[in-house]
C-alpha positions as CSV (number, residue, x, y, z in Angstrom):
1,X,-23.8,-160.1,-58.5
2,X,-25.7,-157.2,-59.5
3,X,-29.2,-157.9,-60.9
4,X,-30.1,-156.5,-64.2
5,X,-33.6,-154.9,-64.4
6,X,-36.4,-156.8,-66.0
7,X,-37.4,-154.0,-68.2
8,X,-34.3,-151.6,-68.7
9,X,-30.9,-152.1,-69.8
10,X,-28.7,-149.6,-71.3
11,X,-26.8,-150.0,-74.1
12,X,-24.1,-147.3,-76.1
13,X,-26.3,-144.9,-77.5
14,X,-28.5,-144.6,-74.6
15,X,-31.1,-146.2,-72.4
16,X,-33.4,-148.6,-74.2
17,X,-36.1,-149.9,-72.3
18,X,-38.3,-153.2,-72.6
19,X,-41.5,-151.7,-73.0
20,X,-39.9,-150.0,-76.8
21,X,-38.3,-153.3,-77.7
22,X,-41.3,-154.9,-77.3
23,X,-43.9,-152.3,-78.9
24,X,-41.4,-152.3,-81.7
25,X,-41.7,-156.2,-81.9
26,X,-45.3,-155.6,-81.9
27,X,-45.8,-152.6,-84.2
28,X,-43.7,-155.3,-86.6
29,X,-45.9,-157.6,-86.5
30,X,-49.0,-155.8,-87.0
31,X,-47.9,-154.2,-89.8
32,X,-46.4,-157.3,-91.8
33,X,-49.1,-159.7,-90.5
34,X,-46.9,-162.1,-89.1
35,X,-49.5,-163.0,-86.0
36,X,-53.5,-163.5,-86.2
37,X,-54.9,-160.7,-85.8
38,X,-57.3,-161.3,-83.2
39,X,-54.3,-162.5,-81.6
40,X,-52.7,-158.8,-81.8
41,X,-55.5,-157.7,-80.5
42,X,-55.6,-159.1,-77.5
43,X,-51.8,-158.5,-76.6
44,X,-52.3,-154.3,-77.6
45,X,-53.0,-153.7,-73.9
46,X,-50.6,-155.7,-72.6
47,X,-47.9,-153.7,-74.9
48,X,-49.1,-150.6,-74.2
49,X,-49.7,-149.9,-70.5
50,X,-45.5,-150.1,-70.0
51,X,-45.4,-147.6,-72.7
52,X,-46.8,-145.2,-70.7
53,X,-45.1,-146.2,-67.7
54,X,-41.8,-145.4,-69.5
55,X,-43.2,-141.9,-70.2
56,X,-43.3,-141.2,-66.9
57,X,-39.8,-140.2,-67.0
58,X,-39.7,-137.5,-69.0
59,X,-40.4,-134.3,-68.3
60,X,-43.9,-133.4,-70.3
61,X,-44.9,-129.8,-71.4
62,X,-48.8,-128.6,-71.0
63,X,-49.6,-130.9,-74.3
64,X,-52.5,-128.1,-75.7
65,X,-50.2,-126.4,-78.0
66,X,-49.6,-127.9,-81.3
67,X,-46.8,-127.1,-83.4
68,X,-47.6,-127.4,-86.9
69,X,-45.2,-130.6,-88.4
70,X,-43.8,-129.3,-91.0
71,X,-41.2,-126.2,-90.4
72,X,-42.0,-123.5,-93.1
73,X,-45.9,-124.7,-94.0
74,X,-49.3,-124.3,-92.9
75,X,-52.4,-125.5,-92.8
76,X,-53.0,-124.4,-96.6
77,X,-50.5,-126.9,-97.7
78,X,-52.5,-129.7,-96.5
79,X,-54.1,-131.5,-99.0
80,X,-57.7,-131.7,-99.4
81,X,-60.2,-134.0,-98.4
82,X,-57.5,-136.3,-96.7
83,X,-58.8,-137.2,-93.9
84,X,-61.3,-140.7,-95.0
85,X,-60.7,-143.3,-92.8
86,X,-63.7,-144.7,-93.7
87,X,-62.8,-145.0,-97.5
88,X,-61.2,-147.6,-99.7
89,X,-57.6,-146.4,-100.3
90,X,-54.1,-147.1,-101.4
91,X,-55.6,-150.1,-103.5
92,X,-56.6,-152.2,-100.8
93,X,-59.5,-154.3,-100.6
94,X,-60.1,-153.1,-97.2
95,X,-63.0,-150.5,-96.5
96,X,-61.9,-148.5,-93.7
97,X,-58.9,-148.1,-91.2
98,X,-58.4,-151.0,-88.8
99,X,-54.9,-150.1,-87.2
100,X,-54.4,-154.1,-87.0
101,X,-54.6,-154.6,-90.9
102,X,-51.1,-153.4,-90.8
103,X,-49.8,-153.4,-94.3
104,X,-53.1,-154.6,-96.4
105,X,-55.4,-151.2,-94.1
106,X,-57.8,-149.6,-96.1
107,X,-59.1,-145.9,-95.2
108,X,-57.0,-143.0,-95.4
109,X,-57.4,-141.9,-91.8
110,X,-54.5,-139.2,-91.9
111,X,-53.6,-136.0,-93.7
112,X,-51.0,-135.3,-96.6
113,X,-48.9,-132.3,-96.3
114,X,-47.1,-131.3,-99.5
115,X,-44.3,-129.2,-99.8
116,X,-42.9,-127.3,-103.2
117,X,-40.5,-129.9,-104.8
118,X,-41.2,-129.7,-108.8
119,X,-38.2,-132.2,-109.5
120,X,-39.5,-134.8,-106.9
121,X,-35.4,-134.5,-105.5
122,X,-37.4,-134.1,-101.8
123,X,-36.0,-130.8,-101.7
124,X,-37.9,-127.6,-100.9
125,X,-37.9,-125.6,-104.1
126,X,-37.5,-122.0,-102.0
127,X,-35.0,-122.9,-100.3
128,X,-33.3,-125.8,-101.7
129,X,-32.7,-127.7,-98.8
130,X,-34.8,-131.0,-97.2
131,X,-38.5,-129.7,-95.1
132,X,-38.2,-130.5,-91.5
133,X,-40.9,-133.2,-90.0
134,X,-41.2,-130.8,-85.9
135,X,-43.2,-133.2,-83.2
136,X,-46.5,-131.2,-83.0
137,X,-46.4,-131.8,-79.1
138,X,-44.0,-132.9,-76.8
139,X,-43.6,-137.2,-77.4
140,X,-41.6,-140.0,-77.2
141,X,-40.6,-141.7,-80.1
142,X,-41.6,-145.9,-80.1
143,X,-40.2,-147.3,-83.1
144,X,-39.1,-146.2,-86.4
145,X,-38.2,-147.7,-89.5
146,X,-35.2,-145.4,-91.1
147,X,-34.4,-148.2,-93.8
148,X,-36.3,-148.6,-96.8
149,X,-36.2,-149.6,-101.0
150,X,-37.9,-149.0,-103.7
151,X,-38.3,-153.0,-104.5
152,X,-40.1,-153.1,-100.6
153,X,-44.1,-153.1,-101.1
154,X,-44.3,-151.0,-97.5
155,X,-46.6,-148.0,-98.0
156,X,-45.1,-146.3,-95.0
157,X,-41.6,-146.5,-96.3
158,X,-39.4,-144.9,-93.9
159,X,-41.3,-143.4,-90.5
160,X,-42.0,-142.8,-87.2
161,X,-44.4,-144.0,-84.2
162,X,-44.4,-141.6,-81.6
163,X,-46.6,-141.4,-78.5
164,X,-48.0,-138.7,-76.4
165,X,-49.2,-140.5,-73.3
166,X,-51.9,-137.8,-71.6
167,X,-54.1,-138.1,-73.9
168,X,-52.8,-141.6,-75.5
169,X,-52.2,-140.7,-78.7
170,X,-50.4,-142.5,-81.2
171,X,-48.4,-140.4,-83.9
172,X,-47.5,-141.9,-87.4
173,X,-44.9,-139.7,-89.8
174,X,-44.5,-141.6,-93.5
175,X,-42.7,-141.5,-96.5
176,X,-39.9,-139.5,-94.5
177,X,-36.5,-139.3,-96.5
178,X,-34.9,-139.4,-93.3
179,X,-35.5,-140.4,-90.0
180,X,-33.9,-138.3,-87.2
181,X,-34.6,-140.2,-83.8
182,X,-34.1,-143.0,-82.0
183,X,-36.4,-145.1,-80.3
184,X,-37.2,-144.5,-76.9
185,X,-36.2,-140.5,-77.2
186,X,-37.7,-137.6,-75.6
187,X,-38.7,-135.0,-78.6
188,X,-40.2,-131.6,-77.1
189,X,-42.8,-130.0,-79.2
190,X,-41.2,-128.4,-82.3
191,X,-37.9,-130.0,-82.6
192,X,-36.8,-132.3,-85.7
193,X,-38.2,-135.9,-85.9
194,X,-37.0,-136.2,-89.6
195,X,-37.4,-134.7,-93.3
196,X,-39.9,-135.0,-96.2
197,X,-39.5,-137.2,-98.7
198,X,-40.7,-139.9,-101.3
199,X,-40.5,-143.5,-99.5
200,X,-43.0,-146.0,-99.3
201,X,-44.9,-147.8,-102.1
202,X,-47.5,-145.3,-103.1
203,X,-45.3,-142.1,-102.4
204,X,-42.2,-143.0,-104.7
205,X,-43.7,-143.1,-108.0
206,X,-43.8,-139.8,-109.9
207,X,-47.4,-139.8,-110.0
208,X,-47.2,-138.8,-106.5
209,X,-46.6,-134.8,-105.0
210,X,-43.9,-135.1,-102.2
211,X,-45.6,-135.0,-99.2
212,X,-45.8,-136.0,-95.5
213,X,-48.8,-138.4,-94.4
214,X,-49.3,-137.6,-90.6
215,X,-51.9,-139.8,-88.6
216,X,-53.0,-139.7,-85.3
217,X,-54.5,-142.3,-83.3
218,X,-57.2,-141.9,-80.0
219,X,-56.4,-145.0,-77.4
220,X,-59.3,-145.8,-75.3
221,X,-58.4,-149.0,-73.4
222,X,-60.9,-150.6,-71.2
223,X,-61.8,-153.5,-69.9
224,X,-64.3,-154.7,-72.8
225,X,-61.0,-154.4,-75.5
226,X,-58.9,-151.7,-77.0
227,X,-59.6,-149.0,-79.6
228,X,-57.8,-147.7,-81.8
229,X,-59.1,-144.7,-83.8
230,X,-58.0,-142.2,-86.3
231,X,-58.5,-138.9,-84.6
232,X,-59.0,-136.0,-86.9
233,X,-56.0,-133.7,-85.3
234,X,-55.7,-130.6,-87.9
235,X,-58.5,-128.2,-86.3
236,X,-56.6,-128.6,-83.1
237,X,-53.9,-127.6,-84.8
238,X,-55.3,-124.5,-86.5
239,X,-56.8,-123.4,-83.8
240,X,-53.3,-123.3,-82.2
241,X,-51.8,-121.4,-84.9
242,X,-54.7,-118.7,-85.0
243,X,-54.5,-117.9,-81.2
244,X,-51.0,-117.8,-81.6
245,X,-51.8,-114.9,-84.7
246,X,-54.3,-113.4,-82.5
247,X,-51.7,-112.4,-79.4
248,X,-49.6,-111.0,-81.6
């Protein structure tokens, strides 16, 4: 009898590895505090190192272009002053971003990205169809949550964790309207991880502009313990977008 890997196994819509099943698991966890923290802690590492063994098996562009993440905007669209992760936020209790606060984090250590929707329908006013969330580099997709309702106290609503393993950075898309991958897949730079819209506790109510909330986390992993920490990603992307202007 054939032997089934340990940590692959294939299923109808693809290969699906252990390493995603069990960062999903994980990412879970964390963010609906259903393990000690101090005990997440501890088990990042373990979590992590296979996630960057499955990357090996993709075929990885020079990751020092950055596409900007939403098709049709710019960097002018991005709301001001948004990256804080330092601050109280959201109405937590929490000063500052601790990626292992899950749910309850305080900070704000990502950036908004609003598009033109006056009727809050999540559609672009210009063109009257839904703003496309592009993978600013090449990335593989970890876990996603594509279900969500308005009754759910989830700030995120529907997204994305997506990682880009040479520099080990960690991706976060919220408050998408739709979700457009699969765990486990292969997105090159550009192409369609999912669409704006309203999801998530804080994004739904009218009070809020529709937007996308984009963070990006720095992994340093070493022997002392893990790190997690915001990484403030958008003059890296602007500098992209004005070389690309300047070889015009």
């Amino acid at each position: 009898m054939n032997k089934i890997p340990l940590l692959i196994f294939f299923w109808a819509g693809g290969a699906v590895s252990g390493p995603i099943e069990e960062w999903d698991r994980f990412e879970k966890q964390v963010r609906d505090q259903t393990v000690a923290k101090d005990s997440l802690k501890k088990e990042f590492s373990v979590v992590y190192a296979p996630l960057k063994e499955y990357c090996r098996r993709f075929p990885f562009s020079a990751q020092d272009q950055w596409v900007f993440p939403l098709r049709g905007y710019g960097p002018r669209d991005v709301g001001k002053n948004g990256f804080a992760p330092g601050s109280y936020y959201g109405g937590s209790s929490i000063k500052g971003y601790d990626f292992f606060d899950g749910n309850r984090h305080g900070g704000h250590p990502a950036y908004d990205i609003f598009i033109h929707d006056t009727n809050d329908d999540c559609m672009d006013d210009r063109t009257g169809g839904p703003v496309a969330v592009a993978a600013p580099l090449d990335l593989v997709v970890i876990s996603i949550n594509a279900q969500w309702k308005k009754s759910s106290g989830l700030r995120g609503g529907k997204y994305v964790w997506a990682l880009s393993p040479s520099e080990d950075l960690l991706f976060y898309f919220a408050h998408l309207d739709s979700v457009l991958v699969t765990a486990g897949a292969f997105c090159r730079a550009g192409e369609r991880i999912g669409t704006v819209g309203r999801t998530g506790k804080n994004a739904a109510p009218r009070t809020s502009k529709t937007h996308l909330h984009m963070m990006v986390l720095k992994v340093a992993v070493a022997t002392a313990g893990d790190t997690l920490k915001p990484l403030d990603f958008l003059p890296r992307v602007i500098k992209t977008i004005a070389s690309h202007n300047g070889n015009r």
